[in-house]
N, C-alpha and C positions, 0 to 999 in steps of 0.2 A: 410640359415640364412641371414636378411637382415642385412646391412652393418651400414647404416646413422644412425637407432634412437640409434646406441651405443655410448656414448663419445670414442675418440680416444682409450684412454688408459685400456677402457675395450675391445674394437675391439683386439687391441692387444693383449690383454690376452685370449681372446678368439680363437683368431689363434691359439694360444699356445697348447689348449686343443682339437682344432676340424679340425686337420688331414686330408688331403683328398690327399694320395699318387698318385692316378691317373691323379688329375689333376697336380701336383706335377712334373711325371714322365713326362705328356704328353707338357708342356710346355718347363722344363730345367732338364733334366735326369741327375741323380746325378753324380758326377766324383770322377774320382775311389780318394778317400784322406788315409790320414797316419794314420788315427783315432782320428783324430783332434775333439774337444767335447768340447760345450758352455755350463757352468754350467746352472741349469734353472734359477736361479734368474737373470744370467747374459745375457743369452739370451731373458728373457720377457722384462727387462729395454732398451739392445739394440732396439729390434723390436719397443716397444713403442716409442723410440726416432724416431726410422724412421716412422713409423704412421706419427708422429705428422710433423716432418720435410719434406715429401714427401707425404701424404696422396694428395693433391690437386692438383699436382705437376702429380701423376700419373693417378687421375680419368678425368684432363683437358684433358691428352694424349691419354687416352682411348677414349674419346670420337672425338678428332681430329682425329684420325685414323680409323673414322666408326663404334664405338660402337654406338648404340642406347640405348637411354636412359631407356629403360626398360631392359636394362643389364650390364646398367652401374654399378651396386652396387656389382654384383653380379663378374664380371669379375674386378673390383677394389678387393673385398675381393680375388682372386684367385692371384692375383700379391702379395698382402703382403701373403697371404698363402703359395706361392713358397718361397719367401723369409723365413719364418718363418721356414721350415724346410733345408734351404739351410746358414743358417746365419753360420757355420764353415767353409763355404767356400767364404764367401763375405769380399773382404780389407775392411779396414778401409779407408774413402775415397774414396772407387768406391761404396756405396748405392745407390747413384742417378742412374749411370748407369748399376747396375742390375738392378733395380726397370725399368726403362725405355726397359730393351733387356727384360724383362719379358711379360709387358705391349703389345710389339710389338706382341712378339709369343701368347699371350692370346687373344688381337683383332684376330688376322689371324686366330686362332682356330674357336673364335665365329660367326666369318664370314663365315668360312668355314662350321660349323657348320648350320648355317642360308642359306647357299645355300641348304644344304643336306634337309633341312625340307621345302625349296621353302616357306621361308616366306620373306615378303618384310619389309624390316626395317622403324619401325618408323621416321617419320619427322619430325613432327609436335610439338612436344613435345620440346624446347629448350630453358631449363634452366640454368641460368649462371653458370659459375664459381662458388663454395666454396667461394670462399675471396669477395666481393663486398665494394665500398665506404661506408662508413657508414650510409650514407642519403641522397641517391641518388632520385633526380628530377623524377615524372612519367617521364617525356617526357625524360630523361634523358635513365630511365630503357628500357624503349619502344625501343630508339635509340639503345641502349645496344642490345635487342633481333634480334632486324633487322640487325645490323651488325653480330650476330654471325649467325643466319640461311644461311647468305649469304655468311660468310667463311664456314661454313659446307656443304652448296651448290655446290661453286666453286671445293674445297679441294673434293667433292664426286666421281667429273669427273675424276681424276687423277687416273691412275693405282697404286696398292697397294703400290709398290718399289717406284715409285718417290711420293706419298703424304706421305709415311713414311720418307724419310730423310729431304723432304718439312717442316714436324710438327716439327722434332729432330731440324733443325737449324732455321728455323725463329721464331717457336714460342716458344719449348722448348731451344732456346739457345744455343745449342751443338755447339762443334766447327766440323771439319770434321774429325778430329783426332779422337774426341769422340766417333761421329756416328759409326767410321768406329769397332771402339771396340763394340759397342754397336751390331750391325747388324753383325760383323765379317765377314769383306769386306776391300778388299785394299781401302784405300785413294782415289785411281782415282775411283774406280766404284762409291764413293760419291759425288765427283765433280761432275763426268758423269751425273748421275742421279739429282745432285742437279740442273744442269744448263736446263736437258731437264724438269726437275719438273718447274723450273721456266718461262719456257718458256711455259708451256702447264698452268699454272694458268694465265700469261698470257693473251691467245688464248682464256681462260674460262671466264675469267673478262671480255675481250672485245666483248666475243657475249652476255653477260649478261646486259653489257651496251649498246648495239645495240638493244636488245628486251625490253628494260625498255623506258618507255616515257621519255624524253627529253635528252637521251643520245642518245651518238655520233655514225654514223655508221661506 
């Protein structure tokens, strides 16, 4: 089922109804609860609000973290999908960061996935963000694409662990605190990782700027 030609709030209703336990299981395996049960009405209104309030929020992150974009739709549906069957166990308050620890283990699946079938990930293909300026200048959009192939370039070099907590704090915003719940990891292993991520983007910006015409060696 593709994701985008639905409006939000029928996506959401349609999670509701199109179950997919394995991928379900295979990403956040259920924990054992007290029997705790979301009415349906009250469960399709929550989901819906998170669609609408995180839908972009989580297809951005999927794709910083190595989705290619002909699986972008389908691994965004599979995040609100876990969600939709896991909503008796999500606070109130913590949606952004299940939606994001979902996200993580769904990339590393479909990567994982994509190594097993030896295909090479599209590039080429890179289209903005969901949300854009309302009337934005060609030269403007053009600029727009060349800076993002270029963070998806850089952010490609990095091993999986430091460009995932790289995306969680610089570009999704997380504190370390957050990550570290998100990832479920001490605090130091996000530091750790956040300081050697940032040093190895670093290292990546600057031979990018060494083999580009009029940058510095």
């Amino acid at each position: 089922m593709s994701v985008l030609p639905l409006p939000r709030a029928e996506f959401a209703l349609a999670l509701m109804d199109d179950p997919d336990e394995r991928v379900c299981a295979a990403v956040d395996p259920a924990p054992e609860t007290d029997g705790a049960w979301i009415a349906p009405a009250l469960a399709a209104a929550r989901l819906r609000a998170m669609v609408d309030a995180h839908f972009d929020t989580v297809w951005r992150a999927l794709r910083r973290l190595g989705t290619p974009p002909t699986d972008l739709d389908d691994c965004t549906q599979q995040v609100f999908l876990v969600a939709s069957r896991r909503l008796d166990t999500i606070q109130e308050g913590s949606e952004r960061a299940f939606l994001l620890r979902s996200a993580v283990h769904i990339a590393a699946h479909a990567a994982r996935a994509r190594r097993r079938r030896r295909e090479v990930p599209e590039s080429e293909d890179h289209d903005l963000p969901l949300q854009m300026d309302p009337a934005p200048r060609p030269d403007e959009i053009v600029e727009q694409k060349r800076n993002l192939a270029l963070l998806d370039e850089l952010l490609a070099t990095l091993p999986d662990d430091l460009r995932t907590v790289l995306v969680l704090f610089e570009l999704e915003e997380l504190s370390t605190q957050e990550i570290a719940v998100v990832l479920k990891v001490p605090m130091g292993t996000v530091a750790s990782r956040l300081r050697r991520a940032r040093e190895a983007f670093a290292r990546a910006a600057a031979r990018h700027a060494a083999r580009t015409p009029g940058g510095r060696s």
